[in-house]
C-alpha positions in Angstrom: 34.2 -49.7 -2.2 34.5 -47.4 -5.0 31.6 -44.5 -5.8 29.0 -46.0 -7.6 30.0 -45.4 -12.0 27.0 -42.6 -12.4 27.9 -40.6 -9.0 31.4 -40.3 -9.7 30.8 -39.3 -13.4 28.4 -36.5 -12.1 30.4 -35.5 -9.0 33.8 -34.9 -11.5 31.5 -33.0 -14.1 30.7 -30.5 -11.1 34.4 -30.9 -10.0 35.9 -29.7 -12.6 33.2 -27.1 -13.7 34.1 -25.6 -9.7 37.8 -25.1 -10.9 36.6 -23.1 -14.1 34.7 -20.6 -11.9 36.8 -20.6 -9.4 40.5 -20.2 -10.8 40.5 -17.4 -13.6 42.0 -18.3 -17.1 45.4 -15.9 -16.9 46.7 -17.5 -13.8 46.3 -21.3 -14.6 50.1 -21.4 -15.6 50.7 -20.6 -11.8 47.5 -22.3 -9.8 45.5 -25.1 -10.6 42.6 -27.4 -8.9 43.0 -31.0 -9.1 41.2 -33.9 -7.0 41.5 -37.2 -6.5 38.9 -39.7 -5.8 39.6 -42.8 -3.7 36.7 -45.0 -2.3 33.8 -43.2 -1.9 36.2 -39.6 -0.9 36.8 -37.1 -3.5 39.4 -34.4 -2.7 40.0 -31.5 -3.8 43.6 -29.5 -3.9 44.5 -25.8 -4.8 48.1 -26.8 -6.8 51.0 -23.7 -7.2 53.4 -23.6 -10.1 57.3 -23.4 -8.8 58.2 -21.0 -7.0 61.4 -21.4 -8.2 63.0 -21.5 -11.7 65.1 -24.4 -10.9 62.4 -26.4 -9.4 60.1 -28.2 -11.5 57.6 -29.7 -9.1 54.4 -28.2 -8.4 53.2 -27.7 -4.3 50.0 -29.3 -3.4 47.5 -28.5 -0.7 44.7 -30.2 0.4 41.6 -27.9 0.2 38.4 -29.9 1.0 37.3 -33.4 0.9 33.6 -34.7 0.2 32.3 -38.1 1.7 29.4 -40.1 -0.2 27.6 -42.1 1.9 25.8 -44.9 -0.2 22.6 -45.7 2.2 21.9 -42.3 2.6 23.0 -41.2 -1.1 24.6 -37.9 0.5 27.9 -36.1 0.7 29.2 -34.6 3.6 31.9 -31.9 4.0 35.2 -32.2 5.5 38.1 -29.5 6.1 41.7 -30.6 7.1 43.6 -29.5 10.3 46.8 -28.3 10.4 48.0 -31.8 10.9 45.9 -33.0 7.3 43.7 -35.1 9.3 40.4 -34.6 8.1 37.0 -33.3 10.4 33.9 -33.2 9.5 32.7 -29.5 8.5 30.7 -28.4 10.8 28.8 -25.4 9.1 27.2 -27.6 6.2 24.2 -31.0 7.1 25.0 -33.9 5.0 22.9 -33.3 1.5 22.1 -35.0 -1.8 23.6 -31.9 -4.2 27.1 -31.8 -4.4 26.8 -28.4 -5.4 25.7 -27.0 -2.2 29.2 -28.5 -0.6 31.1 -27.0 -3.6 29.3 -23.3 -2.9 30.2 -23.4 0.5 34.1 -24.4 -0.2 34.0 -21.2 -2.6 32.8 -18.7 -0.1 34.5 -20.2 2.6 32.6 -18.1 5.0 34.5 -19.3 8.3 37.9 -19.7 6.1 38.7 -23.1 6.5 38.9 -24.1 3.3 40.9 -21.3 1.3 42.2 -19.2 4.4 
């Protein structure tokens, strides 16, 4: 089951406002944010530019993944293993504001998320 039509709209606003702090404008030619929602999961992955002139494909990394849990109407915060299986973060409740996932993904304090 898909996020409900206003939650997703509001969750990729803050999304993509994240990648504008977070990923200053001279080095967008060579890393990116991206995500991709599917169900009620939205992920979120730091993309690099070739590191090679003769390659043309961009490397992807999984950086977080948020969970919306419709009865509750909260997100929960998950960080992926070496393996990309996803755990639940354990640092961060479930809450209601997205943003307070998206803070704590930024300053990464245990370094989880960006290393």
């Amino acid at each position: 089951m898909p996020l409900p039509e206003l939650v997703r709209a509001l969750v990729e606003k803050k999304v993509v406002s994240f990648y504008d702090r977070r990923v200053p404008p001279h080095i967008r030619d060579k890393v990116r944010l991206a995500h991709k929602v599917r169900g009620k999961s939205v992920t979120i992955f730091e993309e690099r530019a070739p590191w090679r002139a003769e390659l043309t494909d961009w490397t992807s990394l999984s950086v977080a993944q948020m969970r919306y849990d419709d009865k509750t109407g909260k997100w929960t915060l998950y960080c992926a293993d070496r393996n990309g299986r996803w755990h639940e973060y354990p640092e961060l409740k479930p809450t209601k504001n997205i943003d307070e996932l998206l803070d704590e993904i930024d300053k990464d304090p245990t370094k989880i998320f960006w290393g």
